[in-house]
PATIGU-272624 format. One record per atom (N, C-alpha, C, O, CB): residue in three letters; x, y, z. Coordinates in steps of 0.2 Angstrom, whole numbers, plus 5000, padded with zeros to 4 digits. Glycine has a CB too. Layout:
N
ALAXYZ ...
//
This chain:
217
UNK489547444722 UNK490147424727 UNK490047464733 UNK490047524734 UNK490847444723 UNK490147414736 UNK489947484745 UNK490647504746 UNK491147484744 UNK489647424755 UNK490647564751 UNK491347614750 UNK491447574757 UNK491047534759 UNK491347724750 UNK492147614760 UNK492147624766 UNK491847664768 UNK491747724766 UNK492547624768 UNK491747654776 UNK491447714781 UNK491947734786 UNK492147684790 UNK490847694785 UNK492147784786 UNK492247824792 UNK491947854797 UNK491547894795 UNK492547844792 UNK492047844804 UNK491347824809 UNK491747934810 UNK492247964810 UNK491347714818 UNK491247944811 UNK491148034814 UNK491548034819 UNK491647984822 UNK490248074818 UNK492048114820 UNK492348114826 UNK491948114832 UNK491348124832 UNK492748154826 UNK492248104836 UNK491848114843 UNK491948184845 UNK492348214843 UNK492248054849 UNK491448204849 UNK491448274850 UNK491848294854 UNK491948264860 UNK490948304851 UNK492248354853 UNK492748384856 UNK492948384865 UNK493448394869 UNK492748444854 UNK492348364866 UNK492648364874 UNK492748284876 UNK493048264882 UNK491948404880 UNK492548244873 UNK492848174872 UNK493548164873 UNK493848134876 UNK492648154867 UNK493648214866 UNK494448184865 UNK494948244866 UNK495548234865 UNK494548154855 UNK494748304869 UNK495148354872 UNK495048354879 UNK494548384880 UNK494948424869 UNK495248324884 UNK495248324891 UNK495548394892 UNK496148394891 UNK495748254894 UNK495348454893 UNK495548524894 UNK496048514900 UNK495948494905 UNK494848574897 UNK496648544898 UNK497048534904 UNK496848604910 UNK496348634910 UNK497948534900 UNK497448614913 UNK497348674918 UNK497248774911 UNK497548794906 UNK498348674924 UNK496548794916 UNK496548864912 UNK497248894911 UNK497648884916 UNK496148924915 UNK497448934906 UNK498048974904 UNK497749064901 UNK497349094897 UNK498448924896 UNK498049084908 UNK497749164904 UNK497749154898 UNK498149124896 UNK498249244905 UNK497249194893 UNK497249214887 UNK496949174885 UNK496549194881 UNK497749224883 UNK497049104886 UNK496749064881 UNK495849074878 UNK495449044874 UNK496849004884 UNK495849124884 UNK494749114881 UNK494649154875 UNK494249144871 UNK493949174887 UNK495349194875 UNK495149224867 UNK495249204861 UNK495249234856 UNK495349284866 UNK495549134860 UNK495849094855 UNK494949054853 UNK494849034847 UNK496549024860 UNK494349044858 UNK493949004857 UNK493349044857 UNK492849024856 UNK494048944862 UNK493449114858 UNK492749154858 UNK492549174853 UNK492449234852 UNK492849204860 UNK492249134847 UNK492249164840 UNK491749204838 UNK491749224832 UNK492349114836 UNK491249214844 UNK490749264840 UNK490949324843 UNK490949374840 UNK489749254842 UNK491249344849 UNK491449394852 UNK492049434848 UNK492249414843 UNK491749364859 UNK492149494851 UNK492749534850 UNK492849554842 UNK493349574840 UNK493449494853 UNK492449534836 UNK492549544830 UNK492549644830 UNK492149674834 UNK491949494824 UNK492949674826 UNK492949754824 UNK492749754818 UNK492549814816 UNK493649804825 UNK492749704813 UNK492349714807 UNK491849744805 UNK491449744810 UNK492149674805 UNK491549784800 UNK490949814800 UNK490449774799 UNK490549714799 UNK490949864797 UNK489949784799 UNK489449724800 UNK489149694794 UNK488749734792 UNK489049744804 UNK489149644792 UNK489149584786 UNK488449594784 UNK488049604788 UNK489449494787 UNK488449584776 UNK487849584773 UNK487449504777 UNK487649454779 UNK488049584764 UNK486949514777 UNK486349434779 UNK486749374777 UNK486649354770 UNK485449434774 UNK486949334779 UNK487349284779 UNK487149204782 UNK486549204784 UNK487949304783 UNK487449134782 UNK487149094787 UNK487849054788 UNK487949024783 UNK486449044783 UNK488249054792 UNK488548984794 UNK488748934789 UNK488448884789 UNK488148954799 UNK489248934786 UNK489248884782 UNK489948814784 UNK490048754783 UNK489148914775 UNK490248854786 UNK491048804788 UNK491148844794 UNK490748884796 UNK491748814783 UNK491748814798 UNK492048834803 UNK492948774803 UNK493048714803 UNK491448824810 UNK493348844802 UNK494148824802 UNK494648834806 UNK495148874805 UNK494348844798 UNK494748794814 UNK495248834818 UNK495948794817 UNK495848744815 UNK495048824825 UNK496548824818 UNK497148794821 UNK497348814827 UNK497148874827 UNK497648794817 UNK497648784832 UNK497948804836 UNK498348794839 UNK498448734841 UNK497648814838 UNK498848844840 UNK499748804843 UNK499648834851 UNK499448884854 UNK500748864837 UNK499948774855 UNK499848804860 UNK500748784863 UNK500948724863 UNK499048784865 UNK501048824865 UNK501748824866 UNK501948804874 UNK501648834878 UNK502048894863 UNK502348764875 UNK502448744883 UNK503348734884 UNK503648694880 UNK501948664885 UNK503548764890 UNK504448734892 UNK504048694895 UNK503448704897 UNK505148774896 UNK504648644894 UNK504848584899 UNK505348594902 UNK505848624900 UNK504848524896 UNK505348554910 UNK505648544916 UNK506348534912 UNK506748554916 UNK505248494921 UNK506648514907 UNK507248484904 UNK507348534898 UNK507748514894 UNK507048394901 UNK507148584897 UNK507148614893 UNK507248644887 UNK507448694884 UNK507348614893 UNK506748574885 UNK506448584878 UNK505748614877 UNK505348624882 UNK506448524875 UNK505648624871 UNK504948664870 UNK504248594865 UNK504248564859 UNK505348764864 UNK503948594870 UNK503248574867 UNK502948624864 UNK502848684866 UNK502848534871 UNK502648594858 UNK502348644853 UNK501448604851 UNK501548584846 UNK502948644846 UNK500948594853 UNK500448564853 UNK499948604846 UNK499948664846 UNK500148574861 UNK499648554842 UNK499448614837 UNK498748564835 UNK498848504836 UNK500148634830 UNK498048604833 UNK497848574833 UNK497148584826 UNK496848644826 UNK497748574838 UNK497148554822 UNK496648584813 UNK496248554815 UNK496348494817 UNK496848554804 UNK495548594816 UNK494848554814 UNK494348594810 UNK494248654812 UNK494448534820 UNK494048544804 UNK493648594801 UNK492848564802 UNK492648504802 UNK493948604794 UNK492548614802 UNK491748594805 UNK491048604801 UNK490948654799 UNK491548624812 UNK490748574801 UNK489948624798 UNK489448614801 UNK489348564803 UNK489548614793 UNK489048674801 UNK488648674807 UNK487948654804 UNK487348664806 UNK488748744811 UNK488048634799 UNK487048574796 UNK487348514796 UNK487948494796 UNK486548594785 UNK486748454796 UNK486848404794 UNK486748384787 UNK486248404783 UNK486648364798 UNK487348354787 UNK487248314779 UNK487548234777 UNK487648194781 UNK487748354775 UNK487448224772 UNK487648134768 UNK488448134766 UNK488548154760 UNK487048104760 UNK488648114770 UNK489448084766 UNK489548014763 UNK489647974767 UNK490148084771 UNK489448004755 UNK489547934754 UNK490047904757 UNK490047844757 UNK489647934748 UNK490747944761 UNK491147904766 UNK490947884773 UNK491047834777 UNK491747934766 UNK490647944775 UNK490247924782 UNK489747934784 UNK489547964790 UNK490547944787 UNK489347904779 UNK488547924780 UNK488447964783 UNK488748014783 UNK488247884782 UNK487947964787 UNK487548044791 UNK488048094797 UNK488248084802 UNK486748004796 UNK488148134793 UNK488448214797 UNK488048204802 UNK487548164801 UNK488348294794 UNK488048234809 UNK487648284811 UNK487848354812 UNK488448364813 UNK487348264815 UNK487448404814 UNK487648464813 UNK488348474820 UNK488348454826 UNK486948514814 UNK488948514815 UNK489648534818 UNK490048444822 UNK490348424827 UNK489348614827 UNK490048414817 UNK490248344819 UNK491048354814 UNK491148384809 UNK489748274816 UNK491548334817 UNK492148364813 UNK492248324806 UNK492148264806 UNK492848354816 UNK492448364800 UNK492648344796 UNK493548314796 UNK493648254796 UNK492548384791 UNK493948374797 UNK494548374800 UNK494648394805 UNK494548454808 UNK495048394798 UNK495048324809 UNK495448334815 UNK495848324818 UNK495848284822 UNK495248314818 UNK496448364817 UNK496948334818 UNK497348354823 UNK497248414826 UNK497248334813 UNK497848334825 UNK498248374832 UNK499148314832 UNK499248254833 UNK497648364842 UNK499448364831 UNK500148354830 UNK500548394838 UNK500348444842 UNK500348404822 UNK500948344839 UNK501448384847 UNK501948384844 UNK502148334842 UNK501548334855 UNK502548454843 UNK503148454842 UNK503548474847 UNK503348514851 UNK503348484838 UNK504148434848 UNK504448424855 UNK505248454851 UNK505648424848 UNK504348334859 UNK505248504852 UNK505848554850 UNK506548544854 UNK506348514859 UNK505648644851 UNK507248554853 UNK507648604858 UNK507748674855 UNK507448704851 UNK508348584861 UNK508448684859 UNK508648744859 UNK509048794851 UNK509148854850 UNK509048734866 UNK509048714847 UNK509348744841 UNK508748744834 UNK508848754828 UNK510148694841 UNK508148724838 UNK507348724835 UNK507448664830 UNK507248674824 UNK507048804830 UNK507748594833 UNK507748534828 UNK507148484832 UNK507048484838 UNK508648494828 UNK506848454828 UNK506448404831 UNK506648354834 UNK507048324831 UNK506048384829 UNK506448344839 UNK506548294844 UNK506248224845 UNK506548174846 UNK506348324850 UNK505448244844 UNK504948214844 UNK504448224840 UNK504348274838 UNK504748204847 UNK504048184840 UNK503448224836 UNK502948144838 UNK503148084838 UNK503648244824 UNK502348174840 UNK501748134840 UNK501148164837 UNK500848214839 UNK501648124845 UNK500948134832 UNK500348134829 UNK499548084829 UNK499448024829 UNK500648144822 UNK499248124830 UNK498248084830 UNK497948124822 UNK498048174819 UNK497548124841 UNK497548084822 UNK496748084817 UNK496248074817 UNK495848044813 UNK496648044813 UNK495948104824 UNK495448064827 UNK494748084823 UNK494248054824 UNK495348084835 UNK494748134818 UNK494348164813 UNK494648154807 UNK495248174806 UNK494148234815 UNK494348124803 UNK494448134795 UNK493848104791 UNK493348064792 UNK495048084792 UNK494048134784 UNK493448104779 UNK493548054776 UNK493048014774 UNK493348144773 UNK494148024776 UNK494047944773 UNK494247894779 UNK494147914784 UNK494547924765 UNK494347834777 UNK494347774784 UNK495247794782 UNK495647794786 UNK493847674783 UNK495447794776 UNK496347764776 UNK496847824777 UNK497447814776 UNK496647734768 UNK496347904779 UNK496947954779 UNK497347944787 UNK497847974788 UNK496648054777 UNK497147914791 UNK497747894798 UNK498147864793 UNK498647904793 UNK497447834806 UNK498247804789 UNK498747774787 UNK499247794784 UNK499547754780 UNK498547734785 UNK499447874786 UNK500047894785 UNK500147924793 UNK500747924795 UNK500047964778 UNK499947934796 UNK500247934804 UNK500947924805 UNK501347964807 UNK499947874810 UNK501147854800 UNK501647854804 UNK502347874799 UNK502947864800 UNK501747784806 UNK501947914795 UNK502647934790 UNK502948004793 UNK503448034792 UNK502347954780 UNK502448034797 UNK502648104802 UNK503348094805 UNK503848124804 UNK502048134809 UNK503348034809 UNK504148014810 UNK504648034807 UNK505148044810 UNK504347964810 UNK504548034797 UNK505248054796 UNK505548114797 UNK506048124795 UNK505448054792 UNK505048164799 UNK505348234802 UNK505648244810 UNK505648294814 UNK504548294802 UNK505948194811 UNK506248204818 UNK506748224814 UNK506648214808 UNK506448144824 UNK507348264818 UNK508148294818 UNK507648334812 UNK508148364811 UNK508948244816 UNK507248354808 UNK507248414804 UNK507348474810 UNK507348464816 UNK506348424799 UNK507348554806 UNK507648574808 UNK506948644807 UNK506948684803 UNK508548564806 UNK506348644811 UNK505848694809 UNK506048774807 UNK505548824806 UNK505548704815 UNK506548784805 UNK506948864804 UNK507048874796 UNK506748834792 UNK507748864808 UNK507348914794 UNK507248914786 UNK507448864781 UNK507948844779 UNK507648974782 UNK506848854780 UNK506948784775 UNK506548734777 UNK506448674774 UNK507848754776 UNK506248744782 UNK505748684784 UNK505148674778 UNK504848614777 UNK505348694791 UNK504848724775 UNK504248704771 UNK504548664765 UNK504048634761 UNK503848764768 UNK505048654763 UNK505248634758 UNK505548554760 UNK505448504757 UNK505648694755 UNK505648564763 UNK505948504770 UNK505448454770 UNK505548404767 UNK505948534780 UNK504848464772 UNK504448444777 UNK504048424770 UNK503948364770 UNK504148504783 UNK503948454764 UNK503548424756 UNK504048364755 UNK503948314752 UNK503448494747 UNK504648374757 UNK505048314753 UNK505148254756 UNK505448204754 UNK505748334752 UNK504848264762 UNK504748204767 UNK504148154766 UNK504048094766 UNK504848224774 UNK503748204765 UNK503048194767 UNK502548224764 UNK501948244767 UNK502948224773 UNK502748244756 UNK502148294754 UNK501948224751 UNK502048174753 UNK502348364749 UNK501448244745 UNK501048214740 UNK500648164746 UNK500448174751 UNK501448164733 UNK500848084741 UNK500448034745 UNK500948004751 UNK500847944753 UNK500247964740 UNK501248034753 UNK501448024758 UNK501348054764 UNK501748054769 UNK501848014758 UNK500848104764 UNK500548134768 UNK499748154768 UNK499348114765 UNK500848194768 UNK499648204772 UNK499048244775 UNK499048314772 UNK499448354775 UNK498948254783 UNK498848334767 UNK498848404766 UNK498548464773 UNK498848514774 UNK498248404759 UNK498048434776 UNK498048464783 UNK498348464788 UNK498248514793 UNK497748444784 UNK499048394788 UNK499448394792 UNK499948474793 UNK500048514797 UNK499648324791 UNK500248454784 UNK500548494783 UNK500248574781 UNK500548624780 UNK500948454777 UNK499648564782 UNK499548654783 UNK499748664792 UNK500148704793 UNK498448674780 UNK499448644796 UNK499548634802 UNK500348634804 UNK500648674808 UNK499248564803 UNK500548584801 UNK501548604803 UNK501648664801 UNK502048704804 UNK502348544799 UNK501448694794 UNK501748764792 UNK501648814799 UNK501948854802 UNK501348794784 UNK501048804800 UNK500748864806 UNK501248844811 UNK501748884812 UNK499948854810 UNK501248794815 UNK501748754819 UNK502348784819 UNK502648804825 UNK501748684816 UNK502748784813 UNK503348814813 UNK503448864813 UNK503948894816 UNK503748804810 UNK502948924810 UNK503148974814 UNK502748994822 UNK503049034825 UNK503049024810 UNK502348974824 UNK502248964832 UNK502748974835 UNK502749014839 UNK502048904834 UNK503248924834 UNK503948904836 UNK504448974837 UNK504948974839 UNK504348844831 UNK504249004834 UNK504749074834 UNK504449114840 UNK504649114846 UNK504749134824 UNK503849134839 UNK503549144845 UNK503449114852 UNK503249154857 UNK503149134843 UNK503649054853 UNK503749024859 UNK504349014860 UNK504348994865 UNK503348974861 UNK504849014856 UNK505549054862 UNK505549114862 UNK505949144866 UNK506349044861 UNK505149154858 UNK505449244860 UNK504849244866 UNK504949284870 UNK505349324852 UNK504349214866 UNK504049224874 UNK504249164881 UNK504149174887 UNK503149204873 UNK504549114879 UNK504949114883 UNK505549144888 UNK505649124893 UNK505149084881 UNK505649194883 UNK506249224886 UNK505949254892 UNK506049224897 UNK506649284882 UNK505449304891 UNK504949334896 UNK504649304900 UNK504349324904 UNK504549354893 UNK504749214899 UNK504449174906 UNK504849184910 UNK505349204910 UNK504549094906 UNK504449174916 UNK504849174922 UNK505249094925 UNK504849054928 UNK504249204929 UNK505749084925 UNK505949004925 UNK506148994933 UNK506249034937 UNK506748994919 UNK506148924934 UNK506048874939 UNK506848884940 UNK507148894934 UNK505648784937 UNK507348874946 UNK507648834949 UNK507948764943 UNK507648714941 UNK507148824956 UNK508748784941 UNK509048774937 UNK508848764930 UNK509248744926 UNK509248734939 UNK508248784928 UNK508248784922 UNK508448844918 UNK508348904920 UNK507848774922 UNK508948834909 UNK509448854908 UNK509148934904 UNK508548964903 UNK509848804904 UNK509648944903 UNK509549034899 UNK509049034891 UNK509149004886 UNK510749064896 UNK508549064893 UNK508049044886 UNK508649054881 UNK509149094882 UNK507349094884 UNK508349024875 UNK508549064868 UNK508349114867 UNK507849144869 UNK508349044864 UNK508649134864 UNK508549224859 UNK508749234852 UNK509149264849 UNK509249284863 UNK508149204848 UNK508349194840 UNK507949234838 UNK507449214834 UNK508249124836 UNK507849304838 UNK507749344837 UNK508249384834 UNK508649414838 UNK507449344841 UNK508449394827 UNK509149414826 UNK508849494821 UNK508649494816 UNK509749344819 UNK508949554825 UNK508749614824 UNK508749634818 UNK508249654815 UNK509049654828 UNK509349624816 UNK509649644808 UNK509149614804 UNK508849644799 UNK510449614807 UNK509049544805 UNK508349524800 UNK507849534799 UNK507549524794 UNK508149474799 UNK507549584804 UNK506749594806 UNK506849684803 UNK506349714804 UNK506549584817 UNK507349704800 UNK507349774797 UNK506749784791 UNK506849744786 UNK508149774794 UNK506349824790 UNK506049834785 UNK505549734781 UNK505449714776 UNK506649874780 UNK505449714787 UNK505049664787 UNK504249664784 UNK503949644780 UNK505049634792 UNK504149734792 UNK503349754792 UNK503349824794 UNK503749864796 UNK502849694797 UNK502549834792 UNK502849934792 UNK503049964800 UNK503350014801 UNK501849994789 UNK503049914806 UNK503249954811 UNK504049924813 UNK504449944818 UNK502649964818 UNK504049874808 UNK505249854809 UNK505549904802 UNK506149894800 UNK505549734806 UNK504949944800 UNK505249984796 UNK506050034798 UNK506050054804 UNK504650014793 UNK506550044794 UNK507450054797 UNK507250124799 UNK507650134803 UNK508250044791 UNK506850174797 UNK506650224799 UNK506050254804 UNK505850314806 UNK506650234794 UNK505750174807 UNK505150184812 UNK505650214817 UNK506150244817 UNK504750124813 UNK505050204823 UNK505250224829 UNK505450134833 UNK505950124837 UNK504550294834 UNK504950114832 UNK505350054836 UNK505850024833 UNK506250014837 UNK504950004839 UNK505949994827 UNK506749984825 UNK507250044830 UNK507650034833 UNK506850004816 UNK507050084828 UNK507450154832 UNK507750134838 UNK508350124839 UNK507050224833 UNK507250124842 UNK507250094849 UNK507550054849 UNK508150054852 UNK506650064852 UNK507249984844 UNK507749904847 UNK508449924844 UNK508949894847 UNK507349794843 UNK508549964839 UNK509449974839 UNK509849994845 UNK510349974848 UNK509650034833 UNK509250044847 UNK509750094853 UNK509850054858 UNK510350064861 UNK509350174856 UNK509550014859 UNK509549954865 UNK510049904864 UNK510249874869 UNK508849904866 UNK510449884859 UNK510749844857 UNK511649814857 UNK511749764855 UNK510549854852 
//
């Protein structure tokens, strides 16, 4: 019985049109650089796993959230679903846009598949829709399986939104620190102090910066 095939993704600068440079970003994609690890026993490459959220206001005041899973290998090989690899051709590819406001509910959401291992895993694409009006704040993981978990999803999707949502905490508390355009409105500030108490060892209630962000408050 012949399988289906799914034809290899296309390689990344195909289907990533690079928008304008953003400081910092070279160090999101530098992956032999900057390691402080000590230095690994004789090894060879065998996988490669990025995600990446890249966080944006909009002129209207909502927050795009851009996220992106791809997993790679860098030999070639035989997939009974898509015949011949070649070396670092994607296995997963995925890229999800969440389009937030100010109270971190979804707005929108657009999702692609332009990498996968079988020909039928796009044919949940369109079930990501039922996470509009979810609400990415406590309680989304459990949210987000009840909509969309098992066969009605992407286990990669949904590893991808977990990162995704919390991204989103991060890109209004750096929002604040944007510098904003000519009527656009007062960032959010959900950053609630009292909760971040004894989270991690430097919000510990006896550190020095707890100490700090109280005395500021």
């Amino acid at each position: 019985m012949s399988l289906p095939v799914a034809a290899p993704a296309a390689p990344a600068a195909v289907l990533d049109a690079s928008p304008a440079a953003v400081p910092g970003e070279a160090l999101h994609t530098d992956f032999a650089g900057g390691w402080l690890l000590p230095e690994p026993a004789p090894r060879e490459a065998v996988a490669t796993r990025s995600i990446v959220c890249r966080s944006f206001r909009r002129d209207d005041g909502l927050i795009d959230i851009d996220g992106r899973f791809i997993d790679t290998r860098p030999f070639a090989y035989e997939s009974d679903f898509r015949g011949a690899c070649p070396p670092g051709v994607a296995l997963h590819r995925m890229q999800v846009r969440l389009t937030v406001d100010r109270s971190r509910h979804i707005q929108a959401l657009a999702s692609a598949m332009p990498g996968t291992p079988y020909s039928g895993c796009a044919e949940v694409n369109a079930n990501f829709q039922r996470l509009v009006g979810l609400s990415i704040g406590r309680g989304f993981k459990k949210a987000l399986r009840e909509r969309v978990g098992g066969v009605a999803g992407c286990t990669h999707i949904l590893a991808l939104l977990d990162v995704m949502a919390a991204a989103a905490v991060q890109a209004f508390a750096s929002a604040a620190y944007a510098p904003r355009k000519p009527g656009q409105p007062e960032p959010v500030r959900i950053w609630k102090l009292d909760a971040l108490i004894d989270t991690c060892h430097s919000y510990r209630s006896d550190g020095e910066v707890m100490q700090r962000l109280l005395a500021k408050r």
